[in-house]
C-alpha positions in Angstrom: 60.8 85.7 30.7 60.8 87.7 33.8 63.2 90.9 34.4 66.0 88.1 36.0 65.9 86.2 32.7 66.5 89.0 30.5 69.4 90.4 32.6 70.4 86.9 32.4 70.6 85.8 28.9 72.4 86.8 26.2 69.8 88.7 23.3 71.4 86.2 20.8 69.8 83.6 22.6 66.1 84.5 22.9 65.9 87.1 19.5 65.5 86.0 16.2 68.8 86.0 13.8 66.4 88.8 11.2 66.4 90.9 14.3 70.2 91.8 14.0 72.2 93.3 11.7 75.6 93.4 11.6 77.8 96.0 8.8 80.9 96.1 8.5 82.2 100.0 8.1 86.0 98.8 5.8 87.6 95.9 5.0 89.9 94.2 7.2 92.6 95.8 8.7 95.8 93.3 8.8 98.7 94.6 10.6 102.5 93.5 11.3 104.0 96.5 13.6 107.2 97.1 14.5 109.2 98.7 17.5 108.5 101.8 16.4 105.2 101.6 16.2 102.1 103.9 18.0 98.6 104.6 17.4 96.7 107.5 18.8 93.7 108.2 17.1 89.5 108.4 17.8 86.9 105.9 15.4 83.5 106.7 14.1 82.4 103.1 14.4 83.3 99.9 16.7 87.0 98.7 16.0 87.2 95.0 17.4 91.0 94.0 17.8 92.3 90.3 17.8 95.9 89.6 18.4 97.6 87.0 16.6 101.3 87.4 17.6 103.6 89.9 20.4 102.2 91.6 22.8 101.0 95.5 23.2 99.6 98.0 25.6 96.1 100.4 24.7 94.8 103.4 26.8 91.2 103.3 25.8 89.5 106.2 27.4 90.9 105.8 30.7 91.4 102.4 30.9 94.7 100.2 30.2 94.7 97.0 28.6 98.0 94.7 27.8 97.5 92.7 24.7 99.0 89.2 24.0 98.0 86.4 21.8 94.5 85.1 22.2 93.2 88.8 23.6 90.3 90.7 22.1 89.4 94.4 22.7 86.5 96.3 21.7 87.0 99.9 21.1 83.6 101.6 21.0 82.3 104.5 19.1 84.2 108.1 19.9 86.3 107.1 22.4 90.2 108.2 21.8 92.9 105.3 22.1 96.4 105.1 22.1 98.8 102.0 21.7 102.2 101.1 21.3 104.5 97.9 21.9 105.0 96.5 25.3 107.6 93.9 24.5 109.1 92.3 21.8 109.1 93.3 18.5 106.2 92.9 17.1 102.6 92.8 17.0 100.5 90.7 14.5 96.6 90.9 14.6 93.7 91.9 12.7 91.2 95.0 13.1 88.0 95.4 12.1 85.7 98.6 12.1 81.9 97.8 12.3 78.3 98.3 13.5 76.0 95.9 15.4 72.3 96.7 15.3 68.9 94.8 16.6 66.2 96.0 14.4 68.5 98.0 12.5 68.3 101.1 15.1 69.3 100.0 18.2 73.0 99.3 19.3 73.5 96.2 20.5 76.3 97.4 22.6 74.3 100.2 24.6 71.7 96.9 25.5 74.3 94.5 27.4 77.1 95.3 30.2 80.2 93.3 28.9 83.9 93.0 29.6 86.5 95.7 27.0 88.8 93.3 26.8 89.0 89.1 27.0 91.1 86.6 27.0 90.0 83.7 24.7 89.4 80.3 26.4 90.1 78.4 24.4 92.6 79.9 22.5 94.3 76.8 20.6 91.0 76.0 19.3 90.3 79.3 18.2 93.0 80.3 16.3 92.7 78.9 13.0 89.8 81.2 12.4 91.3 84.4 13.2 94.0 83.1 11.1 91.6 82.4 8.5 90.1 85.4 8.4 93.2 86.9 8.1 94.3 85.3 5.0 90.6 85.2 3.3 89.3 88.2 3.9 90.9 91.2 1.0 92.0 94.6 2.7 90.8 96.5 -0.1 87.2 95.6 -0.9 84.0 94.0 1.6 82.7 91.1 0.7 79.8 88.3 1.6 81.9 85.4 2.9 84.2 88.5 4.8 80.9 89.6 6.6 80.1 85.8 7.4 83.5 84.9 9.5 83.7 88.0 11.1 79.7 87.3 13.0 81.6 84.3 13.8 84.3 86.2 15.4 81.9 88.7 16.8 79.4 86.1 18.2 82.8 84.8 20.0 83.6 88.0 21.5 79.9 88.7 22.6 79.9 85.2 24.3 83.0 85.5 26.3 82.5 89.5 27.5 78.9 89.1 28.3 78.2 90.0 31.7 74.9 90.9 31.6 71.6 92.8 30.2 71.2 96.6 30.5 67.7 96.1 31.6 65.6 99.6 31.1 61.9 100.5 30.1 62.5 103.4 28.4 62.5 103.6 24.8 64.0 101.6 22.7 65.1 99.3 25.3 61.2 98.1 26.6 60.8 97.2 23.1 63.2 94.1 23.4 62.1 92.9 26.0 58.3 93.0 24.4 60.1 91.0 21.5 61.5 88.6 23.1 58.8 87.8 25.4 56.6 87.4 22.2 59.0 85.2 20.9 59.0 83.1 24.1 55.4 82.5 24.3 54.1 83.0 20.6 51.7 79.7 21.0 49.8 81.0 24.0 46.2 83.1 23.3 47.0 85.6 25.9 50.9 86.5 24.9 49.9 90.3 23.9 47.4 90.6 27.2 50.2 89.3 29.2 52.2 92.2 27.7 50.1 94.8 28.6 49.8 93.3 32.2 53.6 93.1 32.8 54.7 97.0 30.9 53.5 100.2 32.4 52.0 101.4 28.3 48.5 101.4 26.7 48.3 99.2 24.0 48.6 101.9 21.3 51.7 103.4 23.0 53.1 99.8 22.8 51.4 99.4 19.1 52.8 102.7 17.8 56.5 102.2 19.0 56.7 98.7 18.4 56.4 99.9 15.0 58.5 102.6 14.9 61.0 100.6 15.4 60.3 96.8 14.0 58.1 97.9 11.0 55.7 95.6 12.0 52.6 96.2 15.3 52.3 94.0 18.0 50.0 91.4 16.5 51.7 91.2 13.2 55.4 90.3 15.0 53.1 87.8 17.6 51.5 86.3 14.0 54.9 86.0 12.3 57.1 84.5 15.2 53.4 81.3 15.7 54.1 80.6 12.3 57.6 80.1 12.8 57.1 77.9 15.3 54.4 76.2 13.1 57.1 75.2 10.4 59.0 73.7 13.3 57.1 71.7 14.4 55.8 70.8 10.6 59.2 70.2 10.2 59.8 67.8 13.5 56.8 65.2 12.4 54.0 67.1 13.5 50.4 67.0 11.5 49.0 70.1 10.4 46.3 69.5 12.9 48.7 68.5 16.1 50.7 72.2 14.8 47.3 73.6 14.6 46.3 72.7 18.6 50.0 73.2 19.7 49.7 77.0 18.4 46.4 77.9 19.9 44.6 77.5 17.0 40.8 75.6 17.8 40.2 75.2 14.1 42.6 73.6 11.7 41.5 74.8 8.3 41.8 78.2 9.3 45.0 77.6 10.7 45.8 76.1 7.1 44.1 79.1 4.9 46.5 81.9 7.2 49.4 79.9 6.7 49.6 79.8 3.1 48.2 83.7 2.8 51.4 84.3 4.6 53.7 81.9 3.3 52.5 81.0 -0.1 52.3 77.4 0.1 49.8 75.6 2.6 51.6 73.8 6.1 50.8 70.1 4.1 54.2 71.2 1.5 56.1 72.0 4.3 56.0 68.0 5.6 
């Protein structure tokens, strides 16, 4: 992918699912206010806010943002908020504090430009699962299933506020963009010289930060994400030896030998 592509596309979309990480910093938050009702207070962590029912108006930093049923608004990190009621009597939604990591260290938030606040699309459609969540998830403890609905939730949000990439080539950021272009052309010989060619680092710059910050170098990420691709196409019909020649690999038993050191059964079991 070229600079356009990544500024483009959404990271969910060209990174692998082990690259993120999502936590979630409390269990749900399920609230019913009333008239008298007003919040003015400062998180730690991202607080994502989905309204159910009524309507209500935030000040988030120096923004203001009416609420009604079907909105979303993300409140980042250290940035004071107020709310109150704007009409009716009520307001009926769900809040929940998390973080949202790629490779465990890097905010996902600080990488893409996105909207605060959204109005879901298709809001008929959608409801059921925030009503779900609602009534599955336990406001005293975290667990598994909890985490599970709310990257559904999450993914929604991400999708419809997207605008575009924060494309840099400082650190951490340049390290993304290696990753994904990896990812993109893991089959091809020259995918790590074609690195080199297109970002402005010596290989053991690249090497040494790359990581820093994945655990694994260069090579090892480029090995893992062909043998991925291997077990797809194993998986799709292909032969060992047509998966072998798709990857870049001129010799089949070899191909065969670092698949199972890595996997711990040969490409034949995956078929």
């Amino acid at each position: 992918m070229d600079t356009e592509d990544w500024k483009n596309n959404l990271p969910l979309d060209y990174m692998e699912k082990e690259n993120f990480s999502l936590q979630l910093a409390r269990s749900v938050i399920k609230f019913e206010h009333g008239t008298d009702w007003q919040v003015d207070k400062t998180n730690n962590v991202y607080d994502l806010i989905c309204c159910l029912e009524g309507h209500a108006e935030y000040e988030i930093g120096y923004e203001r943002f009416d609420m009604a049923p079907g909105d979303m608004v993300l409140i980042e990190p250290n940035v004071p908020f107020k709310g109150h009621i704007s009409k009716g009597e009520h307001f009926v939604g769900i809040a929940q504090h998390f973080q949202f990591w790629i490779f465990g260290v890097i905010d996902f938030f600080a990488y893409i430009q996105y909207q605060r606040k959204i109005s879901l699309k298709d809001w008929a459609s959608f409801k059921p699962i925030l009503e779900y969540y609602w009534s599955y998830a336990p406001v005293d403890s975290i667990i598994y299933g909890q985490n599970c609905a709310f990257h559904v939730i999450l993914t929604k949000f991400i999708r419809e506020s997207f605008i575009n990439t924060r494309f840099q080539k400082e650190t951490p950021y340049f390290i993304l963009e290696t990753a994904a272009h990896v990812g993109a052309r893991a089959q091809f010989a020259d995918t790590l010289d074609s690195i080199l060619e297109e970002i402005p680092y010596s290989r053991r710059y690249l090497d040494n930060e790359f990581k820093r910050f994945t655990g694994k170098t260069l090579k090892q990420f480029w090995l893992e994400r062909k043998l991925k691709k291997a077990e797809k196409l194993l998986t799709s019909g292909n032969s060992v030896k047509e998966t072998a020649y798709l990857l870049g690999f001129t010799d089949p038993l070899y191909f065969s030998r670092l698949f199972k050191n890595k996997r711990g059964y040969s490409p034949s079991e995956v078929r």
